[in-house]
C-alpha positions as a LaTeX table, in Angstrom:
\begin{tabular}{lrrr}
\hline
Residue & $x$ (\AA) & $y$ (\AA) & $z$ (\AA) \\
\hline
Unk1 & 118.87 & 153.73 & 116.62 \\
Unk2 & 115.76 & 152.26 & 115.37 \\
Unk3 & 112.81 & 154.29 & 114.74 \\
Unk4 & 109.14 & 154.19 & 116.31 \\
Unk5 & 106.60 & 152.94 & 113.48 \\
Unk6 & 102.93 & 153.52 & 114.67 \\
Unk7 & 99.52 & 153.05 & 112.80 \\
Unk8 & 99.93 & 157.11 & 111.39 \\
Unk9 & 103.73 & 157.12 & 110.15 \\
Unk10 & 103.87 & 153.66 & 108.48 \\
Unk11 & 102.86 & 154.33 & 105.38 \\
Unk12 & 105.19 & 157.22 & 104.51 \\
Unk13 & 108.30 & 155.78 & 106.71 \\
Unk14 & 107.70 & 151.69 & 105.93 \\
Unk15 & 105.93 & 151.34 & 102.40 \\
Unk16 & 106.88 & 154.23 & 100.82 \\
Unk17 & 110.63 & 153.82 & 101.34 \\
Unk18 & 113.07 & 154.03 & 99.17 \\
Unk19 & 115.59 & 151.25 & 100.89 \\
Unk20 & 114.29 & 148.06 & 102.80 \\
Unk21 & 112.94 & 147.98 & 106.50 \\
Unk22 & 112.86 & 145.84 & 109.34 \\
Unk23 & 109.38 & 146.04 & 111.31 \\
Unk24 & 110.05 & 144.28 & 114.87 \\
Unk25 & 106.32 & 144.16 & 116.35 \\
Unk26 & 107.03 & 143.98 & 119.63 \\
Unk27 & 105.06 & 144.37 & 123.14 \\
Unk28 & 105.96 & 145.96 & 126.66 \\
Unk29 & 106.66 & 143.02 & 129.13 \\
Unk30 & 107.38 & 140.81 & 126.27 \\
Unk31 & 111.13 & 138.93 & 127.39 \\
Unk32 & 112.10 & 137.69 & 123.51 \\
Unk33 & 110.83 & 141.32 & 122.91 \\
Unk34 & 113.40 & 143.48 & 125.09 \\
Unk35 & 116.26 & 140.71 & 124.22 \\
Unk36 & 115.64 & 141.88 & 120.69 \\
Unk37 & 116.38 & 145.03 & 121.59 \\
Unk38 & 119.79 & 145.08 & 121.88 \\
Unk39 & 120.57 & 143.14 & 118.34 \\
Unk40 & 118.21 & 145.87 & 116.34 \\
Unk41 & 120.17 & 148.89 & 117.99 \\
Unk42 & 123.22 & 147.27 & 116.53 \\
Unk43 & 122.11 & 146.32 & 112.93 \\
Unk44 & 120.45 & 149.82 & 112.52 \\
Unk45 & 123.94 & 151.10 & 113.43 \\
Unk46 & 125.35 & 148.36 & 110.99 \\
Unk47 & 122.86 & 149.22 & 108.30 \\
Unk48 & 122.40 & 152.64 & 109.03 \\
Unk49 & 122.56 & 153.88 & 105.26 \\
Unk50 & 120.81 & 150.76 & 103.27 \\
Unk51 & 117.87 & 149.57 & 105.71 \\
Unk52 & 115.94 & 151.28 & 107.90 \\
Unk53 & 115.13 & 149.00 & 111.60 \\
Unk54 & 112.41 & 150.32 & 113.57 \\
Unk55 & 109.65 & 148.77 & 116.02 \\
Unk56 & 105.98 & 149.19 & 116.05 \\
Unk57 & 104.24 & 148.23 & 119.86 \\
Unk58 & 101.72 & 146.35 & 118.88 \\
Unk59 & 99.59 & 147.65 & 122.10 \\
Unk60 & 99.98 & 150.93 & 120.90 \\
Unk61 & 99.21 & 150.22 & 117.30 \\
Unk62 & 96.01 & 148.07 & 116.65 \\
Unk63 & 95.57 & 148.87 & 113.52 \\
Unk64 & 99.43 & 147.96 & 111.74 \\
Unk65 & 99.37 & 144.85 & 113.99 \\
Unk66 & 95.82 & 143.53 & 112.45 \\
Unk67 & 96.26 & 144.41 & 109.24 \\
Unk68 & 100.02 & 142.37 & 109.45 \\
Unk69 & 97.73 & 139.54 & 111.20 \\
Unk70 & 100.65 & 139.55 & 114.57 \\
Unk71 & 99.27 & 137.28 & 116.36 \\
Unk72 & 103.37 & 136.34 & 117.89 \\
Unk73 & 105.96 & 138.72 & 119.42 \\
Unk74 & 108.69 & 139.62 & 118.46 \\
Unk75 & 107.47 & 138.97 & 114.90 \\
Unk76 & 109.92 & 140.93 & 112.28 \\
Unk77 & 108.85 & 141.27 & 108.90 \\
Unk78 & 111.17 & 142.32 & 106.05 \\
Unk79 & 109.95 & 145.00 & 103.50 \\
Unk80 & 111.07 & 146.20 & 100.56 \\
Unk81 & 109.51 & 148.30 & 97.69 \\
Unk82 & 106.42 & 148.29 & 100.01 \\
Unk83 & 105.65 & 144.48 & 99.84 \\
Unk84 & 106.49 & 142.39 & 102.85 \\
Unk85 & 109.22 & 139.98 & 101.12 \\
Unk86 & 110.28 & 137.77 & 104.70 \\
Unk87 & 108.59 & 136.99 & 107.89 \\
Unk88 & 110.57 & 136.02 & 111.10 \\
Unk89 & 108.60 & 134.81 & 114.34 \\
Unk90 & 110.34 & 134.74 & 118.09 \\
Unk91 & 113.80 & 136.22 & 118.58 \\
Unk92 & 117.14 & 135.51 & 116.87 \\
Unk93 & 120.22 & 135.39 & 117.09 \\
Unk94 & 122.18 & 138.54 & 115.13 \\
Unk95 & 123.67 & 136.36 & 112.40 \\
Unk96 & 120.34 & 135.18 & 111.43 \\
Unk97 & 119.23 & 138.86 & 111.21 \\
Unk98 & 121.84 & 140.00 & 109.53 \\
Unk99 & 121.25 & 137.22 & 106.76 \\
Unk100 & 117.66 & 138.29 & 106.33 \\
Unk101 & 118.82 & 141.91 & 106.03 \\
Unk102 & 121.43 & 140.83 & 103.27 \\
Unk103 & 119.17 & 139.18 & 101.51 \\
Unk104 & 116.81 & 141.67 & 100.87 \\
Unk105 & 119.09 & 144.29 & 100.10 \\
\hline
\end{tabular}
């Protein structure tokens, strides 16, 4: 299942990890954003012990959104070691995902 990120817990649970995550900024009434939905609950499943997937509502969470500059959702951005290493804009299909998540294992 993928975890809530919001403006207090992403430092300790997205840049100091110690294995890659998957930020989806999403929004309530957002269509690409709750077809997403679906596809993250399976990779975190997939993944479940070498990435962490979680979501951050960018209504809910100024501050993470701005300092990201989301100005599209779903955006997904790909961290590891702290450092954002891939950015993905509008939804995808799974395979695509899961070739982003590969490659920054």
């Amino acid at each position: 299942m993928a975890i809530e990120f919001t403006d207090e817990n992403f430092e300790s649970e997205v840049i100091s990890s110690d294995v890659p995550v998957l930020v989806d900024f999403w929004g309530e009434g957002c269509g690409p954003c709750v077809a997403m939905t679906p596809v993250l609950e399976e990779l975190a499943t997939e993944y479940k012990d070498t990435i962490k997937i979680g979501k951050v509502d960018v209504y809910a969470n100024p501050n993470i959104s701005s300092k990201y500059a989301i100005r599209s959702i779903p955006s997904f951005l790909f961290f590891k070691n702290g450092e954002v290493q891939e950015t993905v804009i509008g939804a995808r299909p799974k395979d695509f995902m899961k070739e982003k998540l590969d490659a920054v294992l």
